[in-house]
Structure formats: C-alpha cells, structure tokens
N, C-alpha and C positions, 0 to 999 in steps of 0.2 A: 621113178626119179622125180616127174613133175611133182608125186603125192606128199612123197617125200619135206619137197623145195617148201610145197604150200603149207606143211606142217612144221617147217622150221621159222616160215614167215609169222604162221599165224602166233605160235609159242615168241616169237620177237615181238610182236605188236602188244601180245598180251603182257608180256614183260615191262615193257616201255610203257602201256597204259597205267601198270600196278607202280611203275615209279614215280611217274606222273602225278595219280592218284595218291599214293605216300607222303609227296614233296607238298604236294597241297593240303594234304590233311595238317602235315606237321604244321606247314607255317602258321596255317589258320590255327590249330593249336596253339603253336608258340605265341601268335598274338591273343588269342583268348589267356592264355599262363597269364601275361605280360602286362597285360588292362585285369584281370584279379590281384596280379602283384599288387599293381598300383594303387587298388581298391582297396586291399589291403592297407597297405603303409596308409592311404587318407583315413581310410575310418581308426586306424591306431593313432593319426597322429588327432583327430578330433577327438579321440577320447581322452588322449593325454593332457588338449586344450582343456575341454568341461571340468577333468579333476583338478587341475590346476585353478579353475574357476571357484569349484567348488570348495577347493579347502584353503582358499585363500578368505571367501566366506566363512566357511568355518571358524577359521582364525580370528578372523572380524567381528563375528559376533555376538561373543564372552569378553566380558569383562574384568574377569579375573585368572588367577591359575594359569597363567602364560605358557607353562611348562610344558601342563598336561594338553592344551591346545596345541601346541608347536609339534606334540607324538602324536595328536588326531589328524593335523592337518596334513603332519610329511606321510601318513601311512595312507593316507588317502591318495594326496596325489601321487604316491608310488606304490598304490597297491601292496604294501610291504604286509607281510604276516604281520611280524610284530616291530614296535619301532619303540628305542628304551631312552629316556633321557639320562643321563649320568652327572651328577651336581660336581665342582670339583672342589678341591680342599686345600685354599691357598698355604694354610702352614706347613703341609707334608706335601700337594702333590696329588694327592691320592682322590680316587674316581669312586662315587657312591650311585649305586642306579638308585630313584627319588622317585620318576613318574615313568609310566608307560600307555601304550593303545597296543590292543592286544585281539586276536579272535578267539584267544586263549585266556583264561583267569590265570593270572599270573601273582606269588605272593615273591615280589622284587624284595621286601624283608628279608629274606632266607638270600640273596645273590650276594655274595662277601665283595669288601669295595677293595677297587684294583689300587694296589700301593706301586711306588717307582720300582721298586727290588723284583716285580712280577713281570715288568717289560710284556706289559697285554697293550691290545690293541689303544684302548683310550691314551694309555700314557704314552705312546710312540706317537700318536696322531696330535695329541695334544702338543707336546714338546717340537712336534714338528711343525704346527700349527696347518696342516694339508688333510687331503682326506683320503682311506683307503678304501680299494675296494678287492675285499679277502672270500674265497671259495670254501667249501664244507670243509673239504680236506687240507686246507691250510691252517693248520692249530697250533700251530709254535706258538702264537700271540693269543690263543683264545681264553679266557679265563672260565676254571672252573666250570661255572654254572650256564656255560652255553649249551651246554649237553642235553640243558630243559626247553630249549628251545628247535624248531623246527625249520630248518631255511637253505637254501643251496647256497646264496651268497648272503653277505653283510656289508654296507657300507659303514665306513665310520667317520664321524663327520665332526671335527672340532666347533663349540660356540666361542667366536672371540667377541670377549667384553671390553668396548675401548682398546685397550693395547694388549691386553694378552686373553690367553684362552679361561674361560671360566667355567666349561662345561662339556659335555659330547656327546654326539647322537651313534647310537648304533640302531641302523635300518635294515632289518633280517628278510629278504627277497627268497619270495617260493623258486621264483623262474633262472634262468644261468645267465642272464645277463647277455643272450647273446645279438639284439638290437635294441635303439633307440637308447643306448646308454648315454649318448649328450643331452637327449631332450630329459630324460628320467632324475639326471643331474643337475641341469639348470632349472627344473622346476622347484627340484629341492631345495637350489640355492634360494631361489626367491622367497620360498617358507622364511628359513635360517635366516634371511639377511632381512624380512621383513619383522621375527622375533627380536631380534638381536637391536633394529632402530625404534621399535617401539617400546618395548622394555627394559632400553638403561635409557633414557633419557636425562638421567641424572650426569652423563657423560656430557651429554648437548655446552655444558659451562665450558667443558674444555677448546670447544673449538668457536666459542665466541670471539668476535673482534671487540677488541677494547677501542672506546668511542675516543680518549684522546689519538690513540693512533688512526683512527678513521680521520682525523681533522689534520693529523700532521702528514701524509701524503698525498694535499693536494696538487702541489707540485710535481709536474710529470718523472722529473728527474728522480725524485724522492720513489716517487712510486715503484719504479723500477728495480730501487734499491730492495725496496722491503718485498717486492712480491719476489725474492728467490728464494727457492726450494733448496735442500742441500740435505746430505746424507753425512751419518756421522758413522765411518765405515769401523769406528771400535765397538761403541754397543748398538751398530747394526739400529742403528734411529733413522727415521725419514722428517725430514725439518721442515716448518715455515713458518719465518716470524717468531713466536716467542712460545711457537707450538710442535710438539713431535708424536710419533708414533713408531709403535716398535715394529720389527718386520721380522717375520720367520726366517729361518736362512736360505732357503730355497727363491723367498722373495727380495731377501737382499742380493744375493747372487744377480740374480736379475737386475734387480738395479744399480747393483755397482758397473755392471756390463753396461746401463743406458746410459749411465754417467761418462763412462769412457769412450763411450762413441760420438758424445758431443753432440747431440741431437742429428747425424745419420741414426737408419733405419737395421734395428736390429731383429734379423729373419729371424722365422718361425725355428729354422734348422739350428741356428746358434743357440738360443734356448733350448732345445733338446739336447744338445752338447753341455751345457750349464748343468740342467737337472740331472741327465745317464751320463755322465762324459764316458761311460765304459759302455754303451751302447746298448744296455742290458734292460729289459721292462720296461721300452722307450711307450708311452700311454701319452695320446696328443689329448684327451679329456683333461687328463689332472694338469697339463700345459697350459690348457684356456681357463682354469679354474683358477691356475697362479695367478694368470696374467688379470682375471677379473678382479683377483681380492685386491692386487696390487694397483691396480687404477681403482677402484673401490677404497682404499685408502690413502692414497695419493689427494682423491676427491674430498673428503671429509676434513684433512688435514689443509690444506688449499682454499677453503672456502669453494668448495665446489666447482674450482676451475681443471679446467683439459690437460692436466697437465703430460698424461701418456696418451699419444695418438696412435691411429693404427692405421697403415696401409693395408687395405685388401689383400689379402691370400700372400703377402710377403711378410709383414712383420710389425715391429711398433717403435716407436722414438719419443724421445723426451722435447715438449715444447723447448725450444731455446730461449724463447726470451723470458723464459722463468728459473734459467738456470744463472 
C-alpha cells in the first residue's frame, strides 16, 4: 500500500513538473514568436521605408519620359511584377497601355485599348475616379490581354489631371495582399501624387490668385467674404473664389455630408455608411484614400489652406469659418 501511495505521488510530481515545464516553455516560446513577430513587421516596414526612398529617387532623377518613370518608380516601391501605364483618350473615353516596367519583355503594342462598351477595370476606376483592388479570379472587368500577364492581385489606380482623370495605372502584385496593404498604398499614392504635381504644371495658372483681388481684400470683412469654399451640388464642383474643381461622386457624397453638418465632426462610421450604405465590401483603406484626394483637393483649390480637419480616430469636419 505504502509502495503503491509512493508511486502515485511520484507519477503526481512528475506530472506537475512536465506541466510546469510546458507552461514555461510555451510562454518563453510565445515571447520569442512575439519579439520575431515584431522583428518581423520592423524590418518589412524599413524596407517598405528605403523603397519608397528609393524610387522616389528614381522619379527624380530623369528628366524626361515621366510615364515610364512613374511604372519604374511605383513597381519599385511595391515590388509589383509588372506595373502598366494606360494614356486616356478624351474624345471616346477609351484606355491605351503606352508605357510599362516589367521583369518581363512585354510588347503593350499587341494589348487592345479598353473602350467604355468593355466596362474593364480602367474605365470603372476612371469614371469613378477611386482605386481598385481586384484578385486573379475576379475577371468580370479584366480585359483581354491580362491573360499575358502573371500576378495574384492588380491595383488599379486612376491619374487625375487638374479636374478629371487622364490616365491609369494598373499595379500586377506576385503576393495576396494579405498585410501592409495601407503602407503599400500610401506609398504609391506618394509616387502618383508626386507625377501628377510635377507633370501638369501647366494646370499651376488655374489655381493662381489674381493680384487685383489680392489688393481688394485687405479689409478684414472683405476677406472673409471671399475666402468661402462652397459646393455646387448639380455638377458636383468644389468652389473658391473664381475657382473650382470637379469631384468624383464618392467624394462629393462626402462633402455634401460635411456641408450639412455645418462644420460638426463627421465619424469615420458615417462615411462607411456614405460609400457601402448596403454594408457590403466595407474596405477602410479605399475610406482614407477618399478622404486624402478630398482634402488633397480642397488644398489646391483653397490656396492651400486646412480647410478639412480631422479629429483623431473619430472623423473629420469642415473649417467653419471658410464656409
């Protein structure tokens, strides 16, 4: 019985030690997981810094060919297999690939250009003026000669020139897109929005101030008068002074909603209600992507003043005293 007792204690102890020993392995474990996690995410997000570095370089220092720079520089900082520029064609509409950066020889002569009647990706993106982000097996919208290309996902990314769209990237991604999809994004924008302010500058005339009206609001009262902003909710214009710019509808939505709140604070949750009101492929990236082109334009048209603000992690509102 004693022998017994001593071999139920000792089988208990050993039990208890191996749990013991388990609980401590794991944690130590799970903090070694937890600090590579991290090691992880730091070295991805420092290499997503450098290419961003790097092909903002890139961009910089040619002097010509802005096109085929703008495909070397976005397929850099996103690693993209291939990234295609598509010229657009104000009389029809219609989308022509022109330039590409490729790991592949690619002859874009042979890619037939996307007409309205074809409802492909460029033309939905374009007329929407927003960007998609489409997977291998989603080809309702692919056009023809994607088939020669290799990629699990595609961004597609409108060029707007001054007031409307004049062109469009499609960015052909090896990987699924399944992290760092806002940094991957906002780098890109930085490409696009840096092509886009150094290559029309022939637009720069439109947002000049005319020097008699610099001289006629020195008057504080006056002032106040001319610095409001205003929305012209039929062809969807955003106003100032004797200047406008047009707005996709996804961004006038948006602004017609900041108008109506009278500069109260319009949450993150309401504009997801604006863009899905049916709740359906609610995506908070292409959400902050609205909200940047729309303070992005607001800025240009304004002489560069604040005129959308943003609270912290709640939402954004319209300066009042420029309304």
């Amino acid at each position: 019985m004693n022998l017994e007792l001593i071999v139920i204690l000792a089988l208990g102890i050993t039990l208890i030690s191996t749990l013991f020993i388990s609980f401590v392995f794991f944690r130590t474990n799970k903090k070694l997981l937890n600090e590579k996690n991290i090691l992880e995410s730091l070295i991805i997000k420092n290499s997503a810094s450098n290419r961003l570095v790097d092909s903002l370089e890139s961009f910089l220092e040619k002097k010509d060919n802005a096109e085929k720079k703008l495909c070397d520089s976005v397929r850099l900082v996103s690693s993209a297999n291939t990234v295609i520029y598509l010229e657009m064609n104000k009389i029809d509409g219609s989308f022509k690939p022109v330039f590409y950066s490729s790991s592949n020889e690619l002859n874009i002569d042979e890619f037939s250009t996307e007409y309205v009647d074809d409802k492909t990706l460029s033309i939905v993106a374009g007329s929407e003026g927003t960007y998609k982000i489409s997977t291998k097996s989603e080809d309702d919208f692919f056009p023809k000669w994607f088939d020669s290309i290799e990629f699990e996902n595609v961004i597609t990314l409108p060029i707007i020139k001054g007031f409307e769209t004049s062109g469009c990237l499609y960015v052909f991604l090896g990987n699924k897109l399944e992290n760092n999809i806002d940094e991957l994004l906002r780098n890109i924008w930085i490409i696009t929005n840096l092509f886009q302010k150094t290559e029309f500058k022939e637009n720069k005339v439109l947002f000049e101030t005319n020097n008699e009206e610099v001289e006629s609001i020195e008057d504080n009262d006056n002032q106040t008068i001319l610095n409001t902003i205003s929305l012209d909710e039929n062809l969807e214009l955003l106003k100032f002074k004797d200047k406008e710019i047009s707005l996709s509808n996804s961004e006038y939505l948006i602004m017609k909603r900041l108008f109506d709140k009278n500069g109260e604070v319009l949450s993150y949750t309401e504009i997801e209600n604006i863009l899905w009101p049916n709740k359906d492929g609610i995506n908070k990236s292409a959400m902050r992507l609205h909200i940047h082109r729309l303070r992005d334009k607001s800025k240009n048209i304004s002489e560069n003043l604040d005129v959308i603000k943003t609270v912290r992690g709640k939402g954004i509102f319209l300066d009042k005293s420029l309304m």
